[in-house]
C-alpha positions in Angstrom: -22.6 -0.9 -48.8 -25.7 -1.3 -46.1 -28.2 -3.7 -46.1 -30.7 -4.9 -43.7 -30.2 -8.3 -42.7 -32.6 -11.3 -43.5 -32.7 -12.8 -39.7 -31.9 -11.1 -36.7 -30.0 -12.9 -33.4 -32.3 -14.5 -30.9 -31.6 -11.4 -28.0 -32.2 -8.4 -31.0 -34.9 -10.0 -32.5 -36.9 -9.4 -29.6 -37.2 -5.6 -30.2 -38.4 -5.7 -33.3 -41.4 -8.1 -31.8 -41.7 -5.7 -28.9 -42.4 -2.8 -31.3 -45.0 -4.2 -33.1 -47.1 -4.9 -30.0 -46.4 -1.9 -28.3 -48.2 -0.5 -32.0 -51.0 -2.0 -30.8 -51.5 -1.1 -27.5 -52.3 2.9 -28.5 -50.6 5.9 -26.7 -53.5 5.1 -23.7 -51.5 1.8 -22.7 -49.6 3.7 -20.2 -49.8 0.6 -17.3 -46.7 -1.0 -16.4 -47.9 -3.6 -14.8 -51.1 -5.5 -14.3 -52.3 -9.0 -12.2 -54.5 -11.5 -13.7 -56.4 -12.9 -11.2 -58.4 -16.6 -11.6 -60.5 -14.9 -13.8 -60.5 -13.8 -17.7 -60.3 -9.8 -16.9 -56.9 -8.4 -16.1 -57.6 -6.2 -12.7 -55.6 -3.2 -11.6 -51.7 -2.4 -11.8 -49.9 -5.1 -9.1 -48.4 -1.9 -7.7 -51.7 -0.7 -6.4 -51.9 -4.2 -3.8 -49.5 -4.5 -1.0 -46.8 -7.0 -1.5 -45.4 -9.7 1.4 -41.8 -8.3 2.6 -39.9 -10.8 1.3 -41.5 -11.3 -1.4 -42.9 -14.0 -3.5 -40.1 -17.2 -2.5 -40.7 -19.2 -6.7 -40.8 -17.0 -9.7 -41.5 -17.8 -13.1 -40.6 -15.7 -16.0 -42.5 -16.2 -19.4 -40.4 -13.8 -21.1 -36.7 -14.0 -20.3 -35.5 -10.6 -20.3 -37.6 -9.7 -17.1 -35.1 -12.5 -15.6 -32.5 -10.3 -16.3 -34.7 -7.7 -14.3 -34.5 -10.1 -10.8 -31.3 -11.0 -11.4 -30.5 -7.0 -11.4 -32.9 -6.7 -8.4 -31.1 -9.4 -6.2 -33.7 -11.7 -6.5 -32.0 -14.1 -8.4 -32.7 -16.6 -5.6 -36.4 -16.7 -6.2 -36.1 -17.5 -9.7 -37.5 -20.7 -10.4 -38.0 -21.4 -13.8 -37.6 -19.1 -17.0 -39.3 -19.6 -20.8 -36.7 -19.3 -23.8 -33.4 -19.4 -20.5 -31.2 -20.9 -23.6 -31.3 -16.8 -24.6 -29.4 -15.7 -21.4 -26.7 -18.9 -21.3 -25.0 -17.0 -24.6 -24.1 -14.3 -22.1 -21.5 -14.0 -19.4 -22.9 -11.9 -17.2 -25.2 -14.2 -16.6 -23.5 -17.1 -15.4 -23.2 -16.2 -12.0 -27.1 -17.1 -11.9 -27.6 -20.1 -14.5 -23.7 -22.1 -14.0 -25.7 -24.6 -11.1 -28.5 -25.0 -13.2 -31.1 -24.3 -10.5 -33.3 -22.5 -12.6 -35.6 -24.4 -14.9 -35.3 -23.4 -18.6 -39.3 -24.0 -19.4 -38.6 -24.4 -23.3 -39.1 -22.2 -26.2 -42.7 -21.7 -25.6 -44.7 -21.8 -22.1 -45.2 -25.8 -20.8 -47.9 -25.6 -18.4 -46.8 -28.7 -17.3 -43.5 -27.7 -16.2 -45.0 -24.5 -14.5 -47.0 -26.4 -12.5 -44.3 -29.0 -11.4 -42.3 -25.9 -10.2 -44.8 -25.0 -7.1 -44.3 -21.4 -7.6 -46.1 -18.6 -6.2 -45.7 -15.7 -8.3 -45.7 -16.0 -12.6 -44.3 -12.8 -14.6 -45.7 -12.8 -17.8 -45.6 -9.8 -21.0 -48.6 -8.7 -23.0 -47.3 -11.3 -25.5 -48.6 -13.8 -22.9 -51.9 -12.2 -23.5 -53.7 -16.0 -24.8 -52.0 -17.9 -22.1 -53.0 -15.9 -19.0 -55.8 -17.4 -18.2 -54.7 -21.0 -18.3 -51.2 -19.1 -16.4 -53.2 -17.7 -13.8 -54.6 -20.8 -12.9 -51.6 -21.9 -11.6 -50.4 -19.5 -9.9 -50.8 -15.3 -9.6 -49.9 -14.1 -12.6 -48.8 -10.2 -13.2 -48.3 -9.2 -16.6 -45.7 -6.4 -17.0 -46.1 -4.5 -20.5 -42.6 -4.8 -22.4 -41.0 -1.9 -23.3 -38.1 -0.8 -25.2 -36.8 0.7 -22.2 -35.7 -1.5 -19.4 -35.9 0.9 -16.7 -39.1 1.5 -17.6 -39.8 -2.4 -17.6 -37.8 -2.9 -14.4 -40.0 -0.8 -12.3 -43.0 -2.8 -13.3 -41.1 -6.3 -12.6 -40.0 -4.6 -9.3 -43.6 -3.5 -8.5 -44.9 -7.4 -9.2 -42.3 -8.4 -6.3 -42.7 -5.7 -4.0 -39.1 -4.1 -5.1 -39.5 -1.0 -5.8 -36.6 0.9 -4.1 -34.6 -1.9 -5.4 -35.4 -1.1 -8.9 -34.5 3.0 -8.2 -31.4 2.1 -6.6 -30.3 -0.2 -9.2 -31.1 3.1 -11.6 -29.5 5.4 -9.9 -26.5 3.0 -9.5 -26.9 3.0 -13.6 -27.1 6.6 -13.8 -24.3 7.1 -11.8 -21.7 4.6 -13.6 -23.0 5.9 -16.9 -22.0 9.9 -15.8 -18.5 8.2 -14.5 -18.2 6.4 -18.1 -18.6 9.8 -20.2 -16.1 11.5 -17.8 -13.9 9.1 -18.2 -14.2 9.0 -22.2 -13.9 13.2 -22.2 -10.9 13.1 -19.7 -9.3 11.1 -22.2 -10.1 13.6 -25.2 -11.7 10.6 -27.2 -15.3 11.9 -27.0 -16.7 12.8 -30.4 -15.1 9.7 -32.3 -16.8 7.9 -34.1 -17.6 4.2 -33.5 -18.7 1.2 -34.9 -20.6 -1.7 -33.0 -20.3 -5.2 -35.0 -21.0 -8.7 -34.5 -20.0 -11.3 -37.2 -22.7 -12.8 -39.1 -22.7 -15.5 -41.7 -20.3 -14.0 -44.7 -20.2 -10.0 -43.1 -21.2 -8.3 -40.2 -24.1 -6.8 -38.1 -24.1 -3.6 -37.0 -26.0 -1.6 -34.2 -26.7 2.0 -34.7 -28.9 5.3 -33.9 -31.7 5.0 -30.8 -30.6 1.3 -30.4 -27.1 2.3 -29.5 -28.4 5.7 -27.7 -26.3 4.4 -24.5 -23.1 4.8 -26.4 -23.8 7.3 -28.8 -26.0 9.9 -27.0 -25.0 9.1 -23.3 -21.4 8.1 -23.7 -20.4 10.2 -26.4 -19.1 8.8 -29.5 -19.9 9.8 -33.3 -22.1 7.6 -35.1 -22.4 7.1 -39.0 -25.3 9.1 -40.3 -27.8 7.0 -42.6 -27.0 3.2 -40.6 -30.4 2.1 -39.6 -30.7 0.9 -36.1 -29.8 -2.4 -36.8 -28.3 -3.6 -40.4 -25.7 -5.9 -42.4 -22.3 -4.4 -43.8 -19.2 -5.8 -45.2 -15.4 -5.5 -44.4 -15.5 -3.1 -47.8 -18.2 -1.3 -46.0 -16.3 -1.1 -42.9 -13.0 0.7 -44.6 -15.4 3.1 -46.7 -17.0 4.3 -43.1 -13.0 4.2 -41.5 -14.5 4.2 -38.0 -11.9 5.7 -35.3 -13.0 2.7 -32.9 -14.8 -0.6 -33.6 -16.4 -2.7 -30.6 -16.6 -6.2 -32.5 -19.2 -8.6 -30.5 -18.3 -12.2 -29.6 -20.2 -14.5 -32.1 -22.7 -16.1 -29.8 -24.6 -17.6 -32.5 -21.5 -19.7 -33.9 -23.5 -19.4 -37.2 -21.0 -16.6 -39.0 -18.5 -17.9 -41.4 -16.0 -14.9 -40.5 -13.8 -15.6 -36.9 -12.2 -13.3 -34.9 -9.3 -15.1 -36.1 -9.4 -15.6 -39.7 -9.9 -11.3 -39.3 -6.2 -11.3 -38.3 -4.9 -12.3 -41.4 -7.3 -10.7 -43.8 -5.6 -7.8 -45.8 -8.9 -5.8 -46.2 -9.1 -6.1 -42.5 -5.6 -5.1 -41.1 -5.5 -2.0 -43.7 -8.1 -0.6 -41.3 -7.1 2.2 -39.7 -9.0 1.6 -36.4 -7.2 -2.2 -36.8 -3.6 -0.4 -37.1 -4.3 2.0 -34.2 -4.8 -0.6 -31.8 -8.9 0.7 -31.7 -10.8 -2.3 -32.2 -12.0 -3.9 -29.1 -13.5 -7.4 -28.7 -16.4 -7.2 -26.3 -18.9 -9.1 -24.8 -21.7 -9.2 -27.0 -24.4 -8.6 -24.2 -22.9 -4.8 -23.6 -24.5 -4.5 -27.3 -27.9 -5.3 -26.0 -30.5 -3.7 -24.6 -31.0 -5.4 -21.5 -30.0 -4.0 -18.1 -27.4 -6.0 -16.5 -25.7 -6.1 -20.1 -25.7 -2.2 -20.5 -24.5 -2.0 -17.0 -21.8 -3.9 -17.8 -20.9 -1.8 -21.1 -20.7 1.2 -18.6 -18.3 -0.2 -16.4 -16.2 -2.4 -19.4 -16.1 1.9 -21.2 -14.8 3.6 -18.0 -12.2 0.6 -17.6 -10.7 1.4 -21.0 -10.9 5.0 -21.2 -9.8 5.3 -17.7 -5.3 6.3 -17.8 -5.1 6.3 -21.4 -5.7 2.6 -21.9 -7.7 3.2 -24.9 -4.9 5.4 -26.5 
C-alpha cells in the first residue's frame, strides 16, 4: 500500500539534504549563526557584533528558504538577489514579494558574477555554502546561518545576521498565538482527534506527509495520523480508501509533473466512494501550508482556524 517515493519535490527535498549535514556537524554544532570575514576562518556568531539600525540596505540569499525568513521579518525590501528563487515562485504566498520581479533569481547554483553585479552589502549563506565562502566573502560580508529543520530556530539566526532579533520573536509569538487560536478552533468544533491525510498528486499516485514532518497539524493542531506512514512516502487511491481518512488536505500540483488532476479525481469511482470525498472533507490547499517553511506554516494556521471556525468544516 506505502512506498517511498523515487524523487522528492524541489521544496521537500531540501530536508532530506538538511539532515544529512546536520549528521555531520555533531551534537557540539550548537551555533546559529556565524560571519565569514575576508579570511578562510569563520569568526564568532554574527549575533555577538553590533548591527547598523536599519540594517544591511542589499541582501543576498544562497539558500532560498532564509528568503522566506526576511520576507517573514519585513525585510522583504532589502532582498536583492536569491539562489534557486524559481523554488518560492510555485508558492502563493509569496507573490506579494517576487510578482515585480525586483529580486534577482541568481540560478540554481551561486554565480559569483551575478552576486557581484548586485552591489550588496550583506550575503546569507548555510553550511552547505561551506566551499564557496571564501570566494562569497570576498564580495561582500558573508554570515552563514546553520540550517535547521526547525525554522524558528533558523529564523533567529537570519534575524541575528540583520540586526532583527525582536522581529524574529514577535513574528514567533505572532505564530504561537495563531497556532493556540487554530487548535481552539478545531476542538470548539468537536473535530479534534480525526484523522487526516496530507497529499499532493505525483506522477501515477500520490505523496503523502506524515509523523514529525506534519508535527504542526498532527501534534499542535490536533488531528489523528496513520500509524506506520513514514514522514514522507508514495500511496495510491486503493491505499487511500484502505486508510478511509476522516479528512484529506490534497496539495495543488506545483510540479505539473503528476498524471492524476484534481479534475480527472472528480470522476474516478475509486475516488468518489471515499468517504472523506462523500462527506464533503477533502480540502484543496495551497501546497506551501504542507511545507516546512515559516510564512507557509503560518499560513496553514490561519487557512485551519478559517475552516474550523462556525462549522464550515462540518
Amino acid at each position: 500500500m506505502l512506498t517511498l517515493p523515487k524523487s522528492w519535490m524541489t521544496l521537500f527535498s531540501v530536508i532530506l539534504m538538511l539532515a544529512a549535514m546536520l549528521a555531520g556537524c555533531g551534537p557540539g554544532s550548537n551555533t546559529a549563526a556565524t560571519e565569514q570575514e575576508n579570511s578562510p576562518s569563520s569568526a564568532s556568531p554574527s549575533a555577538s557584533a553590533p548591527a547598523a539600525s536599519k540594517g544591511p540596505a542589499k541582501i543576498v540569499v544562497t539558500y532560498f528558504p532564509y528568503a522566506d525568513h526576511l520576507f517573514a521579518l519585513g525585510k522583504a525590501d532589502a532582498v536583492a538577489g536569491v539562489v534557486n528563487l524559481k523554488s518560492l515562485r510555485d508558492f502563493t504566498v509569496y507573490d506579494p514579494f517576487l510578482k515585480d520581479g525586483r529580486i534577482a533569481d541568481l540560478g540554481d547554483q551561486a554565480n559569483f558574477e551575478k552576486i557581484v553585479a548586485l552591489n550588496s552589502d550583506l550575503i546569507i549563506a548555510s553550511q552547505a555554502d561551506a566551499p564557496n565562502l571564501d570566494q562569497l566573502s570576498k564580495i561582500a560580508k558573508t554570515v552563514t546561518v546553520n540550517a535547521t529543520l526547525n525554522w524558528q530556530e533558523t529564523i533567529r539566526g537570519v534575524a541575528a545576521a540583520v540586526g532583527e532579533e525582536a522581529q524574529a520573536e514577535q513574528y514567533i509569538s505572532q505564530f504561537l498565538k495563531k497556532q493556540a487560536e487554530a487548535s481552539a478552533a478545531i476542538e470548539q468544533s468537536g473535530e479534534k482527534g480525526k484523522s487526516a491525510l496530507f497529499l499532493m498528486p505525483w506522477k501515477k499516485s500520490f505523496t503523502y506527509w506524515s509523523g514529525s514532518r506534519m508535527s504542526l497539524y498532527y501534534e499542535k493542531l490536533g488531528f489523528r495520523p496513520f500509524e506506520g506512514m513514514s514522514n514522507v512516502g508514495e500511496i495510491t487511491i486503493e491505499g487511500i480508501s484502505k486508510l478511509d481518512p476522516e479528512y484529506i488536505f490534497i496539495g495543488k500540483d506545483y510540479t505539473n509533473s503528476s498524471e492524476i488532476t484534481l479534475k480527472d479525481l472528480e470522476t474516478n469511482p475509486v475516488w468518489n466512494s471515499l468517504s472523506t470525498v462523500k462527506n464533503k472533507k477533502m480540502f484543496v490547499v495551497d501546497t506551501e501550508i504542507l511545507g516546512p517553511l515559516a510564512m507557509g506554516q503560518f499560513k496553514g494556521l490561519t487557512y485551519m482556524q478559517q475552516l474550523f471556525t462556525g462549522g464550515k468544516a462540518k
